[in-house]
Z-matrix of the N, CA and C atoms (Angstrom, degrees):
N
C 1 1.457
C 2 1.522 1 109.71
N 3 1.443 2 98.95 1 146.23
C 4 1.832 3 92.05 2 172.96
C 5 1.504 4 109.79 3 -95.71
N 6 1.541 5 87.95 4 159.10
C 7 1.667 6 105.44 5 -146.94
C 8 2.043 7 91.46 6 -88.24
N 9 1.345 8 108.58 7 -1.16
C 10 1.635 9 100.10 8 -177.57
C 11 1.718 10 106.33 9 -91.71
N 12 1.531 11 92.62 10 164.52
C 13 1.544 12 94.01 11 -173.33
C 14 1.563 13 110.90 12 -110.09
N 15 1.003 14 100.33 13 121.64
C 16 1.467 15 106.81 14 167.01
C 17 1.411 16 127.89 15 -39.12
N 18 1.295 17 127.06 16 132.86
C 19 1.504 18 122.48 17 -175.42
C 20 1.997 19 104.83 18 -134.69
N 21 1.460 20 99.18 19 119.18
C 22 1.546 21 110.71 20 -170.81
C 23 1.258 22 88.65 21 -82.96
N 24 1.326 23 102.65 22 125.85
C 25 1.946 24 118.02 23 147.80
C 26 1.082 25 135.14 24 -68.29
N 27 1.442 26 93.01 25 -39.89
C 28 1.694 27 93.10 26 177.50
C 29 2.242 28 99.11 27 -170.11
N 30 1.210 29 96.80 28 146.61
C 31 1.718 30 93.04 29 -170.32
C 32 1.933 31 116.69 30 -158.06
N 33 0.753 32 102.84 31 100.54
C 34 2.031 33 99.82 32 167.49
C 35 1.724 34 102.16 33 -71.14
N 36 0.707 35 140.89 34 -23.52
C 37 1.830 36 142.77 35 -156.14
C 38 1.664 37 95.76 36 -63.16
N 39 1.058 38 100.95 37 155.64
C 40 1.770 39 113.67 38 165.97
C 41 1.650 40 98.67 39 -78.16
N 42 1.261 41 95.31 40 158.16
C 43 1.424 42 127.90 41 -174.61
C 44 2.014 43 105.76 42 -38.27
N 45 1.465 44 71.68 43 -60.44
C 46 2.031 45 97.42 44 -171.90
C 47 1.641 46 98.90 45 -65.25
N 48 1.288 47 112.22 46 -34.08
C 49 1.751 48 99.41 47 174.97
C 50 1.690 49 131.58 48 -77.40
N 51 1.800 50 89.58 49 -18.79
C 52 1.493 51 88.27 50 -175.83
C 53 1.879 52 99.32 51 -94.55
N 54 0.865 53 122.00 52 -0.94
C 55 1.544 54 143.54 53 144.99
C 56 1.338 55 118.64 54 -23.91
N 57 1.389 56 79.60 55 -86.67
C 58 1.647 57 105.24 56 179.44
C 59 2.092 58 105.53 57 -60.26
N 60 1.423 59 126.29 58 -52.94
C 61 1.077 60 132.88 59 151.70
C 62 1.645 61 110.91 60 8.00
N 63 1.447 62 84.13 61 -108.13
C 64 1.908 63 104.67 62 170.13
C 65 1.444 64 109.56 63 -32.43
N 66 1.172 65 108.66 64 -50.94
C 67 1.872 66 112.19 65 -160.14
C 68 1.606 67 104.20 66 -56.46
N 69 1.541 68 108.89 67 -40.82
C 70 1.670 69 126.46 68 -177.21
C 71 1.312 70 84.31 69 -74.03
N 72 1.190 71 142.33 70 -73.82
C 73 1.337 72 127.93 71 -147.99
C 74 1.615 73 118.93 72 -79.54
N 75 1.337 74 113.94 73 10.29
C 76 1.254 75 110.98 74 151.55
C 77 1.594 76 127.12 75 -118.82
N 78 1.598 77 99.39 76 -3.47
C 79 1.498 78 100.36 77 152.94
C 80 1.363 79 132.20 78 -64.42
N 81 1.679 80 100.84 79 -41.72
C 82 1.512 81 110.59 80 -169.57
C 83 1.829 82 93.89 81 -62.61
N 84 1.641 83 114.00 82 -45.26
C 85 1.386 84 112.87 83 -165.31
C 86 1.553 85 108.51 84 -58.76
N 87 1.616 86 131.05 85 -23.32
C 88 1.380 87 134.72 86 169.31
C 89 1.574 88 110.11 87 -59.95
N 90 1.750 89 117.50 88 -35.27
C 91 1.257 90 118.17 89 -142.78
C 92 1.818 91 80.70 90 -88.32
N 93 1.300 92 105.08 91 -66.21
C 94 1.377 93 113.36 92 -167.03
C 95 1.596 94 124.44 93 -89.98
N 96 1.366 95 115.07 94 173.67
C 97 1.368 96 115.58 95 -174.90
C 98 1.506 97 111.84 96 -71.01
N 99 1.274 98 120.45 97 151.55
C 100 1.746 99 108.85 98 -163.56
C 101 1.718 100 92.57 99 -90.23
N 102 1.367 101 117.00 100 18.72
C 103 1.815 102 99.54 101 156.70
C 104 1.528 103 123.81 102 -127.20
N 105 1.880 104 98.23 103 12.66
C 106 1.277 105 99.08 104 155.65
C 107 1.138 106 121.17 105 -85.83
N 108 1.371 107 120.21 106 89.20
C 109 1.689 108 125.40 107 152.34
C 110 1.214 109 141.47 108 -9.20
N 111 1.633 110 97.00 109 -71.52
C 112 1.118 111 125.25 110 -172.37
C 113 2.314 112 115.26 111 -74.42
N 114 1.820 113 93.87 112 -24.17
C 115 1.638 114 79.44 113 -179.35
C 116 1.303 115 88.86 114 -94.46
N 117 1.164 116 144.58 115 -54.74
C 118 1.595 117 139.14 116 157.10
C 119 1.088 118 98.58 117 22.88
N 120 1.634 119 110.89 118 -79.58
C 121 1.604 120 111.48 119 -136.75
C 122 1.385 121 100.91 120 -89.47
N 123 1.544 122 121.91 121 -21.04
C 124 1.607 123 127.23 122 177.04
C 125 1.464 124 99.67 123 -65.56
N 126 1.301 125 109.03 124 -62.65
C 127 1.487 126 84.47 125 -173.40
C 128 1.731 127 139.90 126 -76.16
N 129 1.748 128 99.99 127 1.50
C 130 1.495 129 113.94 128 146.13
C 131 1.876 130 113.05 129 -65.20
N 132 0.644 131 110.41 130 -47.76
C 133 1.746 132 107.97 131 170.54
C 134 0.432 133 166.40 132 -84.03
N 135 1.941 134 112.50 133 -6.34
C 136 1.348 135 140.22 134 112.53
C 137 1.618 136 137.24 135 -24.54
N 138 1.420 137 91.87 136 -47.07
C 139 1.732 138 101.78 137 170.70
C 140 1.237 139 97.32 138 -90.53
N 141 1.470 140 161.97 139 -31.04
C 142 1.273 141 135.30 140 172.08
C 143 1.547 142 97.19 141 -61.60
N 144 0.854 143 122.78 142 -65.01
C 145 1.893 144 106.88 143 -166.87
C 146 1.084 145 114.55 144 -77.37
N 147 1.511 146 129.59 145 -5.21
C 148 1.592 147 106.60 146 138.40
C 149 1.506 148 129.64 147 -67.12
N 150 1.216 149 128.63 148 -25.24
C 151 1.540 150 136.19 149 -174.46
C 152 1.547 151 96.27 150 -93.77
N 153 1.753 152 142.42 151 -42.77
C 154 1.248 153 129.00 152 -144.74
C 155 1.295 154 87.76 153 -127.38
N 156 1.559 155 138.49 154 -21.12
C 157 1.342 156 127.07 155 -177.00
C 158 1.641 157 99.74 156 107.69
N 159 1.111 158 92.29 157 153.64
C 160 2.108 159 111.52 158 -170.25
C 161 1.940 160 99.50 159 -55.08
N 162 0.923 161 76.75 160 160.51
C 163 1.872 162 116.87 161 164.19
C 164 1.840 163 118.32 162 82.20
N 165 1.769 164 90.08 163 38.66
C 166 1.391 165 101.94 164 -168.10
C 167 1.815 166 105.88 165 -70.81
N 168 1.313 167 120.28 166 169.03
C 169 1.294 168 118.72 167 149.70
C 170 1.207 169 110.61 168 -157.69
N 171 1.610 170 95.43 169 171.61
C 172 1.903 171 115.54 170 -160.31
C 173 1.145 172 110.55 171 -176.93
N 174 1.418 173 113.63 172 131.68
C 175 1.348 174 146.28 173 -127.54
C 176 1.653 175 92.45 174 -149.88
N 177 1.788 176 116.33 175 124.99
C 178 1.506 177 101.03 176 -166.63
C 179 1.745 178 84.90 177 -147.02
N 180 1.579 179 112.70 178 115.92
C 181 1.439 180 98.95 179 167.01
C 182 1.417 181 94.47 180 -179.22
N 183 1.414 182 96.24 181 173.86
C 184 1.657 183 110.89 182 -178.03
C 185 1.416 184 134.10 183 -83.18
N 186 1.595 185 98.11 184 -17.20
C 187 1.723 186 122.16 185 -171.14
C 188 1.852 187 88.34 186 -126.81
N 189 1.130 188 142.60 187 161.33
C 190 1.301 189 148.53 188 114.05
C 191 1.290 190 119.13 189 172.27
N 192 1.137 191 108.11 190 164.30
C 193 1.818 192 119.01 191 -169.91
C 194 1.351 193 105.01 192 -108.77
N 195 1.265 194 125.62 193 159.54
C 196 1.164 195 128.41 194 170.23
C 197 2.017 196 124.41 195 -150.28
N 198 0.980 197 112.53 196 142.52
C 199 1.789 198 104.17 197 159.67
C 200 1.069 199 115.52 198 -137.52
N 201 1.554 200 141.61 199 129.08
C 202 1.310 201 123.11 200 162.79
C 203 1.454 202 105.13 201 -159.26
N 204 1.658 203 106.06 202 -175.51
C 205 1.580 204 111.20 203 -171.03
C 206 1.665 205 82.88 204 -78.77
N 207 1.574 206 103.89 205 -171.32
C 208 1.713 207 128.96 206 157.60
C 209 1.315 208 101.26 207 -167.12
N 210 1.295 209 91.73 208 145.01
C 211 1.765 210 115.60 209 165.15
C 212 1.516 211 98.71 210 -75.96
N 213 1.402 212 108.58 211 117.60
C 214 1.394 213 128.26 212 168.44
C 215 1.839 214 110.93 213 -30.81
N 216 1.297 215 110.94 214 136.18
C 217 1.378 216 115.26 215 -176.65
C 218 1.409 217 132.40 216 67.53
N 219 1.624 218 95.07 217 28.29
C 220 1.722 219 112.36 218 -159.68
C 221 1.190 220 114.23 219 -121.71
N 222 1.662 221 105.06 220 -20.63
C 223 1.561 222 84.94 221 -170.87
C 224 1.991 223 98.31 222 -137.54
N 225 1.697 224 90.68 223 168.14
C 226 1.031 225 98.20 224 167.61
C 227 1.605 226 99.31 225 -153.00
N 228 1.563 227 92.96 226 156.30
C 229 1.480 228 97.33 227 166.08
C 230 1.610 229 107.89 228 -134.90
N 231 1.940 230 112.64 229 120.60
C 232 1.330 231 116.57 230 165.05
C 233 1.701 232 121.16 231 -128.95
N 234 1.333 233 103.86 232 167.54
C 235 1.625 234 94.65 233 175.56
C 236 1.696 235 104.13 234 -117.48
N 237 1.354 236 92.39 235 139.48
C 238 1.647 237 113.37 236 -172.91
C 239 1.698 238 94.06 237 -117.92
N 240 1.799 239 111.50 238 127.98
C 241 1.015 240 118.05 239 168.98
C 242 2.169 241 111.82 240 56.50
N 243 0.940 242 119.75 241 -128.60
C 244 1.777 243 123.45 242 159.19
C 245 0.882 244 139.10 243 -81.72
N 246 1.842 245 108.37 244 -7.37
C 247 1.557 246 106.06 245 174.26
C 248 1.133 247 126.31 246 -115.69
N 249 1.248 248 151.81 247 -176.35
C 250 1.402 249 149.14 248 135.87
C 251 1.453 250 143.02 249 -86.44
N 252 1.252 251 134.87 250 101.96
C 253 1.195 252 139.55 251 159.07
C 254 1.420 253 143.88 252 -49.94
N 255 1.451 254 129.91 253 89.35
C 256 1.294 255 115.08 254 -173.14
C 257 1.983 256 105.56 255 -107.63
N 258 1.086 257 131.65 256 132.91
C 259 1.391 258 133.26 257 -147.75
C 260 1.663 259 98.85 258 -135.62
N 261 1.155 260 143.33 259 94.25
C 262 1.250 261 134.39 260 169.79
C 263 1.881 262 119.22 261 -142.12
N 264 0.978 263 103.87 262 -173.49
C 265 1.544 264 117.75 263 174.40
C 266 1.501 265 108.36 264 -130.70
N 267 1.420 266 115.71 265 132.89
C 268 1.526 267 141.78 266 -158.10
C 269 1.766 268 86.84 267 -76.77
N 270 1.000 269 99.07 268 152.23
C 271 1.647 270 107.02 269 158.03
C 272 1.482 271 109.33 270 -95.59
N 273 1.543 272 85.92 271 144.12
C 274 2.131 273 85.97 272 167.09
C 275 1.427 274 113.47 273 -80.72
N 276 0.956 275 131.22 274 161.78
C 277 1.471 276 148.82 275 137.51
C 278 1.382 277 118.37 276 -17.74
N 279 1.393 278 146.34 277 133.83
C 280 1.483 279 152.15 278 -140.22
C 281 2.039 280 76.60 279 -115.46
């Protein structure tokens, strides 16, 4: 495990999810190289929709912008070690 601490920017998630959050995102950072992005964030989003159910997403990098809806209680965005994590579920359409 890495020995840095995660710091949330900003988050709706329950306690136990932004938990779980960090915990994935410093496993994946043990599993993989810290400039693969892209398996990083799959295998953060794999285990959310195995534990919380499908239509997760996650977004893993050092530079990026973002805008979008979320389903209430879904998302968070923190940075672990150099990168940033933003982890949520899209809202549908009314």
């Amino acid at each position: 495990m890495l020995e840095g601490k995660g710091v949330i920017e900003d988050t709706d998630m329950p306690v136990k999810m932004q938990i779980q959050a960090m915990r994935l995102a410093s496993q994946a950072l043990d599993v993989y190289d810290v400039l693969d992005y892209r398996s990083i964030a799959a295998h953060i989003k794999k285990e959310f929709d195995k534990k919380y159910g499908g239509g997760w997403q996650c977004v893993v990098g050092s530079k990026f912008g973002c805008y979008f809806t979320h389903t209430k209680g879904t998302f968070i965005y923190f940075t672990l070690e150099t990168l940033n994590f933003l982890i949520f579920i899209g809202a549908t359409s009314p």
